[in-house]
Chimera marker file (.cmm) of the C-alpha trace (Angstrom):
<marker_set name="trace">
<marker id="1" x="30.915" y="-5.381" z="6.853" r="1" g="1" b="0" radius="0.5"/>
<marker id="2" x="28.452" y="-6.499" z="9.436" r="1" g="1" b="0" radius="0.5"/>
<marker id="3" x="26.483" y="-9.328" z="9.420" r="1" g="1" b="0" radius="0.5"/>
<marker id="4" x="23.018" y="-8.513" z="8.598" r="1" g="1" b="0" radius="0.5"/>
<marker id="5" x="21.970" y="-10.587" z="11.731" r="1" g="1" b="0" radius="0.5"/>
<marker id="6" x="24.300" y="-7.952" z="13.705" r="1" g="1" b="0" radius="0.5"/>
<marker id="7" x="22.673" y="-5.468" z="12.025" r="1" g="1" b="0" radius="0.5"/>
<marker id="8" x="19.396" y="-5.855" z="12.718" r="1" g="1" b="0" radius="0.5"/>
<marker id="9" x="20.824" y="-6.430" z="16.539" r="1" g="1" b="0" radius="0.5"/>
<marker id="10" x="22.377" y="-3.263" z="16.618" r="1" g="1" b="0" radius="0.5"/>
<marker id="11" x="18.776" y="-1.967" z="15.510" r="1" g="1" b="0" radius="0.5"/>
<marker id="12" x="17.292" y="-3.356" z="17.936" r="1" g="1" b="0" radius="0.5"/>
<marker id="13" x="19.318" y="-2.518" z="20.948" r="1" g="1" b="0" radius="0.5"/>
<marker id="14" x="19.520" y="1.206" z="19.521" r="1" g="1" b="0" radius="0.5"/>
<marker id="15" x="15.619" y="1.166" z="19.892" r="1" g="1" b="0" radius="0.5"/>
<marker id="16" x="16.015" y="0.343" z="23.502" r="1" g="1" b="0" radius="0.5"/>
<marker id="17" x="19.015" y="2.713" z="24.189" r="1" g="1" b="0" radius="0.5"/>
<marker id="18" x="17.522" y="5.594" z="22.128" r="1" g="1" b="0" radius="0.5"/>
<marker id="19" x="14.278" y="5.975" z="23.719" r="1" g="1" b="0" radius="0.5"/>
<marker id="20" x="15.823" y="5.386" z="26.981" r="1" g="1" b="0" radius="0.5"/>
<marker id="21" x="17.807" y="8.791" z="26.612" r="1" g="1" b="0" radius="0.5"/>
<marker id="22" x="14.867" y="10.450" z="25.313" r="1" g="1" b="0" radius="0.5"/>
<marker id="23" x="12.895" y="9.399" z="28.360" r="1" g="1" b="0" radius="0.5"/>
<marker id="24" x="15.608" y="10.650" z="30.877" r="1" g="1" b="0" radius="0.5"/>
<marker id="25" x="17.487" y="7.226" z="31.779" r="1" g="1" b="0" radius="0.5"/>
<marker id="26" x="21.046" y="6.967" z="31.626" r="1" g="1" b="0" radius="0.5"/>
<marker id="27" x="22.270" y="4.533" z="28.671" r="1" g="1" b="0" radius="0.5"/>
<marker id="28" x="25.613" y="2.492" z="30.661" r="1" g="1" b="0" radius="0.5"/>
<marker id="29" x="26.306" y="0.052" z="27.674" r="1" g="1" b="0" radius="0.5"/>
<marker id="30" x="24.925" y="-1.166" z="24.686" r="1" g="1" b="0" radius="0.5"/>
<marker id="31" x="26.272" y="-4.177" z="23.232" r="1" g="1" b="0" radius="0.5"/>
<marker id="32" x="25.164" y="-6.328" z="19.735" r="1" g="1" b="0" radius="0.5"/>
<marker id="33" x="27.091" y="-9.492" z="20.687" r="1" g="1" b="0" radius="0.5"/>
<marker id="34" x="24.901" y="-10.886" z="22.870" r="1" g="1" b="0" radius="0.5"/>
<marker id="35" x="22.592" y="-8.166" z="22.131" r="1" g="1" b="0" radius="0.5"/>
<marker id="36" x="21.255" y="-6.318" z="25.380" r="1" g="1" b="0" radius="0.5"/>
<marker id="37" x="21.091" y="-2.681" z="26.995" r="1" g="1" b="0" radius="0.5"/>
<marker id="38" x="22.481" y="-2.151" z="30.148" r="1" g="1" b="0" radius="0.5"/>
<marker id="39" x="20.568" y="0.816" z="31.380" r="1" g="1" b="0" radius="0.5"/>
<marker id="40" x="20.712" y="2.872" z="34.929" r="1" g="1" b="0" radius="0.5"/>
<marker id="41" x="17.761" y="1.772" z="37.221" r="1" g="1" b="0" radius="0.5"/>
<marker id="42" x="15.967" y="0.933" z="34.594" r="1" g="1" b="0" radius="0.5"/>
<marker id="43" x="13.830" y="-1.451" z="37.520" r="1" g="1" b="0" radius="0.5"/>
<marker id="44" x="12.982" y="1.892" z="39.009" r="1" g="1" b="0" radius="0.5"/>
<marker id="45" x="11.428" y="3.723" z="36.057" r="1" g="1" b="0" radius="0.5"/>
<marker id="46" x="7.779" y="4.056" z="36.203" r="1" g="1" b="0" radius="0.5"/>
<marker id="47" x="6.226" y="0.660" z="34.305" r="1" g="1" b="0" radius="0.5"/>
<marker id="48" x="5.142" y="2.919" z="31.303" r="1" g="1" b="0" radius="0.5"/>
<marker id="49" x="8.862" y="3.709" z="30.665" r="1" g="1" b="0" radius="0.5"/>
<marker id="50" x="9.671" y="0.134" z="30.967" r="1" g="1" b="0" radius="0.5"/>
<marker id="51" x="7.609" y="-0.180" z="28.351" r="1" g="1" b="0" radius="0.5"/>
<marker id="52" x="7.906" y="2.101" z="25.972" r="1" g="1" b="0" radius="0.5"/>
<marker id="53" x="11.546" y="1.342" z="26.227" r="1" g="1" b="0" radius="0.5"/>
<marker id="54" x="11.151" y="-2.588" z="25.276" r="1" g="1" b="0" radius="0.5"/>
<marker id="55" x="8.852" y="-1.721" z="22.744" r="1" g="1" b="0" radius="0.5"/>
<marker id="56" x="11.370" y="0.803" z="20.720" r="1" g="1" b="0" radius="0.5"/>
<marker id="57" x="14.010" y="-1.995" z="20.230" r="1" g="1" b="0" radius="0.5"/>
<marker id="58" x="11.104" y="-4.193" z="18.744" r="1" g="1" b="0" radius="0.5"/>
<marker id="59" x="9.542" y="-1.120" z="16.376" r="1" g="1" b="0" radius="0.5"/>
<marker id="60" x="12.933" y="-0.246" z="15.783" r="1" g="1" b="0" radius="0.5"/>
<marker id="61" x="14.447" y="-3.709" z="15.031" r="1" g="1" b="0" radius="0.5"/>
<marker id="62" x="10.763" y="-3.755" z="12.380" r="1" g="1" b="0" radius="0.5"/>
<marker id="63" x="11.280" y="-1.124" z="10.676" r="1" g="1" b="0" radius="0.5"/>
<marker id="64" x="14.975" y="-2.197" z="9.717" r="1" g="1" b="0" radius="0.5"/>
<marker id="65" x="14.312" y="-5.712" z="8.565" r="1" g="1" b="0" radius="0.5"/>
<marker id="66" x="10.668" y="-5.921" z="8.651" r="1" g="1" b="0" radius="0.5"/>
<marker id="67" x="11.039" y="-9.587" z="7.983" r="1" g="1" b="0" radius="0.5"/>
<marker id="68" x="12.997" y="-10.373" z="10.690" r="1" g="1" b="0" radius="0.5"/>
<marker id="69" x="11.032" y="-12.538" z="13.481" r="1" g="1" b="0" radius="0.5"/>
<marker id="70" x="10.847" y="-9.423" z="15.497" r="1" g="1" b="0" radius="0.5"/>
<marker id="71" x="7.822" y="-11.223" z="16.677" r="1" g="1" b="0" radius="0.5"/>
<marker id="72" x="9.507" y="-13.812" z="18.324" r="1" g="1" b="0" radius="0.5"/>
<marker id="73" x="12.524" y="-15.947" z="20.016" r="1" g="1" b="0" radius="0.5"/>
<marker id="74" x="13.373" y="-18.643" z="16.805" r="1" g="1" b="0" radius="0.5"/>
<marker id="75" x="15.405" y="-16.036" z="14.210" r="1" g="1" b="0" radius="0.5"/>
<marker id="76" x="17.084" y="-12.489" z="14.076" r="1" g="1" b="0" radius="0.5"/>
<marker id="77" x="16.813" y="-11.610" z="17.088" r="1" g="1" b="0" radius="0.5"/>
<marker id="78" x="16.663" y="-13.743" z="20.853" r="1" g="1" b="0" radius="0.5"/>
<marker id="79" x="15.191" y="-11.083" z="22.781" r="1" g="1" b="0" radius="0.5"/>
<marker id="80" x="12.445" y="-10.299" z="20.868" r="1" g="1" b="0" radius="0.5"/>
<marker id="81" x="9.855" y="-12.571" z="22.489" r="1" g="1" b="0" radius="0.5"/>
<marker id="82" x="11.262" y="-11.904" z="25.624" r="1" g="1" b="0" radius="0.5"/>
<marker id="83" x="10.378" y="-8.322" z="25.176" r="1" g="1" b="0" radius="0.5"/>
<marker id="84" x="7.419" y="-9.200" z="24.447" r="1" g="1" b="0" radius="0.5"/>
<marker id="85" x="6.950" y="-11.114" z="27.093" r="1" g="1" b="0" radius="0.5"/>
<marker id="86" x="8.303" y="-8.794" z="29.417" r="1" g="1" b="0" radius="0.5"/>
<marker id="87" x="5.491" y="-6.378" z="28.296" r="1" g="1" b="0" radius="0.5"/>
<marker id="88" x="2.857" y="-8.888" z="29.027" r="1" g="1" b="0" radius="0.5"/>
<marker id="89" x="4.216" y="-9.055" z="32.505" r="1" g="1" b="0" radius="0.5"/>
<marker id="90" x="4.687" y="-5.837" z="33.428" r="1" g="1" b="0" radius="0.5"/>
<marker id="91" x="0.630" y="-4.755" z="31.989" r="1" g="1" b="0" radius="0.5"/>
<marker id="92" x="-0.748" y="-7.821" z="33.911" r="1" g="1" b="0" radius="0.5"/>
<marker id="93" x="1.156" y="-6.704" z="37.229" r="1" g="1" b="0" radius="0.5"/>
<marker id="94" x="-0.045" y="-3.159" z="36.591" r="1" g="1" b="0" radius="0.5"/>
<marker id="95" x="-3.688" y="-4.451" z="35.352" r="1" g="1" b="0" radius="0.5"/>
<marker id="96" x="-4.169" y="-7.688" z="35.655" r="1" g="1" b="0" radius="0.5"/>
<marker id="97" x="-5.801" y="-9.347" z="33.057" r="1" g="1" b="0" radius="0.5"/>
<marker id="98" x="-8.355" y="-9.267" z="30.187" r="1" g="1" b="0" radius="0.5"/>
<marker id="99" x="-10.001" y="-6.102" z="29.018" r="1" g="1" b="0" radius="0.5"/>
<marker id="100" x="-8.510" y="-3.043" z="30.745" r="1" g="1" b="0" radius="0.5"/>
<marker id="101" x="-5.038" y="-5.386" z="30.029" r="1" g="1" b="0" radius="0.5"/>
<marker id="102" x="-5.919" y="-6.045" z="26.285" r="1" g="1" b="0" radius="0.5"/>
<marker id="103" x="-6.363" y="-2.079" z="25.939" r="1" g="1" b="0" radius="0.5"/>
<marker id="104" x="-3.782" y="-0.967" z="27.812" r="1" g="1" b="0" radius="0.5"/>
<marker id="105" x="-0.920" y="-3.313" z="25.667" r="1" g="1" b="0" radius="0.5"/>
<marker id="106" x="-2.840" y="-2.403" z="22.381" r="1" g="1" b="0" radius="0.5"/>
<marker id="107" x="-2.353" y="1.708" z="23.385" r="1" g="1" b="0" radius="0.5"/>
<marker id="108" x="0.936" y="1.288" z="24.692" r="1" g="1" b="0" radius="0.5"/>
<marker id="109" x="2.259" y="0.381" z="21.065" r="1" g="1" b="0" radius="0.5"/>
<marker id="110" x="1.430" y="2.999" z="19.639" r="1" g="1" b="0" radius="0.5"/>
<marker id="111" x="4.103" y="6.239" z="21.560" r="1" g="1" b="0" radius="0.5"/>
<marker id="112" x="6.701" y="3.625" z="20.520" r="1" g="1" b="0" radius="0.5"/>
<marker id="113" x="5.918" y="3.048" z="17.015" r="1" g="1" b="0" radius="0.5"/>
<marker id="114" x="5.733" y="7.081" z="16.672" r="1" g="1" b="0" radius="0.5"/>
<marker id="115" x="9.103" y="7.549" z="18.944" r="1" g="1" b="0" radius="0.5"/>
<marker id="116" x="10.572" y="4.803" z="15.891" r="1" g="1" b="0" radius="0.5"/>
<marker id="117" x="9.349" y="6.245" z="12.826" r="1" g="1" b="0" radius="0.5"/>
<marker id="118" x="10.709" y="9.490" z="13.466" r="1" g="1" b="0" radius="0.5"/>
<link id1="1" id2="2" r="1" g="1" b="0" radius="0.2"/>
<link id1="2" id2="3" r="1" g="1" b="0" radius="0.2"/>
<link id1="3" id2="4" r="1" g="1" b="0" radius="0.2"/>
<link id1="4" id2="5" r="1" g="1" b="0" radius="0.2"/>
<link id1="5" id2="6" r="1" g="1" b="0" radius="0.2"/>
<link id1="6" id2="7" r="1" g="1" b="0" radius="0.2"/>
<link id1="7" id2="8" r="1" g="1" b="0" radius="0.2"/>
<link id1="8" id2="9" r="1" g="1" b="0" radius="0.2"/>
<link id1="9" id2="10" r="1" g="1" b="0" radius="0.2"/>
<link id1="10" id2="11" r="1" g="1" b="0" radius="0.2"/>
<link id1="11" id2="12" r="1" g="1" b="0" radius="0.2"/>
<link id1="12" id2="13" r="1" g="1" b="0" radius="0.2"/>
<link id1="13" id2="14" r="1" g="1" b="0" radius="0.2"/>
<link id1="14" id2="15" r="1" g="1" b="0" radius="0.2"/>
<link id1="15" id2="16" r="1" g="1" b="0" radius="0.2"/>
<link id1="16" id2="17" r="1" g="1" b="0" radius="0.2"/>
<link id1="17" id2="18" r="1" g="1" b="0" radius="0.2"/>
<link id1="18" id2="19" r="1" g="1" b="0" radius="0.2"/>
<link id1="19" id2="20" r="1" g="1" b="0" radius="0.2"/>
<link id1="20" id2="21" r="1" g="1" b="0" radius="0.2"/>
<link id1="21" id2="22" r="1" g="1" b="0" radius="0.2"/>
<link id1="22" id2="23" r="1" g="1" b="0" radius="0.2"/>
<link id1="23" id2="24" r="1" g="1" b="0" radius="0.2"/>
<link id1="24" id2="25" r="1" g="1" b="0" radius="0.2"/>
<link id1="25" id2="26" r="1" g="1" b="0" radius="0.2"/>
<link id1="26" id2="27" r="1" g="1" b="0" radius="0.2"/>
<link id1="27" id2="28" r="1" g="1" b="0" radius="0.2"/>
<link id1="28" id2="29" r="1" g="1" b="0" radius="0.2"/>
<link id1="29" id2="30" r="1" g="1" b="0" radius="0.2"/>
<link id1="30" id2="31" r="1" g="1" b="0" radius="0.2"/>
<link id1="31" id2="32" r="1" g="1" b="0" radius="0.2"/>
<link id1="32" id2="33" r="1" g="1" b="0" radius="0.2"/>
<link id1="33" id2="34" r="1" g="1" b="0" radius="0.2"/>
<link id1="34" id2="35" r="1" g="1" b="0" radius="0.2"/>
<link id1="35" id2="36" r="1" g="1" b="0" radius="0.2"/>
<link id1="36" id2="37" r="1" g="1" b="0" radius="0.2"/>
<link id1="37" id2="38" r="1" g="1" b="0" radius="0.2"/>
<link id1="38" id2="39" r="1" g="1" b="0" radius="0.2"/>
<link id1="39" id2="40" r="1" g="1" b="0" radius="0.2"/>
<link id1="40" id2="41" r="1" g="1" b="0" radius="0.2"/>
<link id1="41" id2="42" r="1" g="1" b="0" radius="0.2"/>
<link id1="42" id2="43" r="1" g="1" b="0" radius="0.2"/>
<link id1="43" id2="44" r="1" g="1" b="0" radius="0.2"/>
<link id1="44" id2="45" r="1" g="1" b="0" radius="0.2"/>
<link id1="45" id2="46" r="1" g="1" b="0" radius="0.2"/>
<link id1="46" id2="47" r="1" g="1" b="0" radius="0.2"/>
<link id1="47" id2="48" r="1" g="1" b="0" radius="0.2"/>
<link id1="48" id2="49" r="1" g="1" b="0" radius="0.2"/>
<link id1="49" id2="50" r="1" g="1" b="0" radius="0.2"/>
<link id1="50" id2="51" r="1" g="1" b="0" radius="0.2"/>
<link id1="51" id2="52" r="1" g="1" b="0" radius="0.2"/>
<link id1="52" id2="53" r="1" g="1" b="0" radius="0.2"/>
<link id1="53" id2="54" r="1" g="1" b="0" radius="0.2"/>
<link id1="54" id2="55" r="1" g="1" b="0" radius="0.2"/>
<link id1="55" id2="56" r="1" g="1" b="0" radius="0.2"/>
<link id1="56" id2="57" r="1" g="1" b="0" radius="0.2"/>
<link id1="57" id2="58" r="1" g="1" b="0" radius="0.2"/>
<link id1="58" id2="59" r="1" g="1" b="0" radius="0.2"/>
<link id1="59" id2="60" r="1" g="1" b="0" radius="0.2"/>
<link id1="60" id2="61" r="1" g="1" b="0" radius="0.2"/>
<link id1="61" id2="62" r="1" g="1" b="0" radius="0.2"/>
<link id1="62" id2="63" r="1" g="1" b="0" radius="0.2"/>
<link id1="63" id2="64" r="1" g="1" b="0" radius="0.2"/>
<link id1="64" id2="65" r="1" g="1" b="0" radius="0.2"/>
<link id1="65" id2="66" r="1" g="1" b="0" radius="0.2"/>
<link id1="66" id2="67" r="1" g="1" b="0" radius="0.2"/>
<link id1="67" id2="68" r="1" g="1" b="0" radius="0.2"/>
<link id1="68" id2="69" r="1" g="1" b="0" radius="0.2"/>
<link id1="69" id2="70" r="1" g="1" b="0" radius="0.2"/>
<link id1="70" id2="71" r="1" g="1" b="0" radius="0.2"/>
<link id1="71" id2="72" r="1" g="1" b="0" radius="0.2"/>
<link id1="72" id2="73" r="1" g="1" b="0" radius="0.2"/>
<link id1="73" id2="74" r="1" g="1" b="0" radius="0.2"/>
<link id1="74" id2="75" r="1" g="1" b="0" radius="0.2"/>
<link id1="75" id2="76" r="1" g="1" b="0" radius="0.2"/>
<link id1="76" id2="77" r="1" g="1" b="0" radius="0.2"/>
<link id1="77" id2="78" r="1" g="1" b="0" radius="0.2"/>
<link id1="78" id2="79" r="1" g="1" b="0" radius="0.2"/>
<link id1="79" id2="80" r="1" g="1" b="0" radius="0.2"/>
<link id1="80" id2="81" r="1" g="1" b="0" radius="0.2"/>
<link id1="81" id2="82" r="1" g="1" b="0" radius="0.2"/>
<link id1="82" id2="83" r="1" g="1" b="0" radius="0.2"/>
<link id1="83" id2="84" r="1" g="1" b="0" radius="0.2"/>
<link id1="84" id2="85" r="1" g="1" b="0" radius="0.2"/>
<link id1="85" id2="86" r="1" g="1" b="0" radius="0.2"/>
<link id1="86" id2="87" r="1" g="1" b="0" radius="0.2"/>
<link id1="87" id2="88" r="1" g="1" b="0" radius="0.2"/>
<link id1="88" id2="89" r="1" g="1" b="0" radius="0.2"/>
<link id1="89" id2="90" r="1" g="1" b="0" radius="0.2"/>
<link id1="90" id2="91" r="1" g="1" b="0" radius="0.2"/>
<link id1="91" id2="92" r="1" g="1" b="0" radius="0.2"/>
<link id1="92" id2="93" r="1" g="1" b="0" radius="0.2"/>
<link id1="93" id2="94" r="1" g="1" b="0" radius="0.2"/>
<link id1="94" id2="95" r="1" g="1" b="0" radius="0.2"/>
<link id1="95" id2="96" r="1" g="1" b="0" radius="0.2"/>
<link id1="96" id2="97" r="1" g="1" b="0" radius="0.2"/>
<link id1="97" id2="98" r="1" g="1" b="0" radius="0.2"/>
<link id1="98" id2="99" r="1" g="1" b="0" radius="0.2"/>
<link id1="99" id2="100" r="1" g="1" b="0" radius="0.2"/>
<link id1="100" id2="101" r="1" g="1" b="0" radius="0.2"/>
<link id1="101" id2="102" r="1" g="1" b="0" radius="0.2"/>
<link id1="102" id2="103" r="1" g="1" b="0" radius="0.2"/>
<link id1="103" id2="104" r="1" g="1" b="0" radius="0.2"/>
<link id1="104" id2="105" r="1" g="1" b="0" radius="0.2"/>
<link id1="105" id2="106" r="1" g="1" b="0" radius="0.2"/>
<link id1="106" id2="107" r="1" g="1" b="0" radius="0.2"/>
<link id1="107" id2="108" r="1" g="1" b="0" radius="0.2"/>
<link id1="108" id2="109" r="1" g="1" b="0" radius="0.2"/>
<link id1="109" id2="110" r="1" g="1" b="0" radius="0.2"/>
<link id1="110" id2="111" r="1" g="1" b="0" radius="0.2"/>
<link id1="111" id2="112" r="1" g="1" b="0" radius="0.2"/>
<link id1="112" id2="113" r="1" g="1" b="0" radius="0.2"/>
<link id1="113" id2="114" r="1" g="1" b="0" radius="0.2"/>
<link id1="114" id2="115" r="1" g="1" b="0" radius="0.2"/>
<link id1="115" id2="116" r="1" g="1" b="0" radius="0.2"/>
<link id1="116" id2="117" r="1" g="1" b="0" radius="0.2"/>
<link id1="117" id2="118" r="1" g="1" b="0" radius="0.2"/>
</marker_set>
């Protein structure tokens, strides 16, 4: 049996990888120990893809262990707040900051969380 730590990895990662292939981009590797996606140019994709994809291992990592700190870096899962974080960046290079920012990361939640509960 897995660990339910791994499992909510493996979640997580499937999130990312899943809604990659949906989105067109080429899944090389998924691994749960470290936990991380390896995906084909994913540097390339347009920034809405970027995001959508490190959104789906967070939604998707949620809805398996709701109470996992999906949130952030200190349990479950280490990459968590870096996806997060990641996000941030990639809205304030696209928008900068405050309001047209604040709405753009609030709206681009939502595809993902859709994409997840499927």
């Amino acid at each position: 049996m897995v660990s339910p730590h791994l499992d909510t990895v493996a979640y997580h990662e499937a999130g990312h990888a899943v809604v990659s292939r949906m989105l067109g981009l080429r899944v090389k590797s998924v691994t749960i120990r470290p936990g991380s996606v390896l995906i084909d140019r994913f540097n390339r994709a347009p920034t809405e893809k970027q995001i959508l994809i490190l959104l789906a291992g967070l939604f998707a990592q949620r809805r398996f262990s709701p109470h996992s700190a999906w949130r952030s870096r200190k349990q479950s899962h280490p990459n968590s707040g870096y996806d997060f974080d990641t996000v941030a960046l990639l809205i304030h290079d696209e928008h900068g900051s405050g309001g047209v920012a604040d709405l753009y990361s609030r709206e681009a939640r939502a595809p993902s969380r859709r994409t997840i509960s499927r």
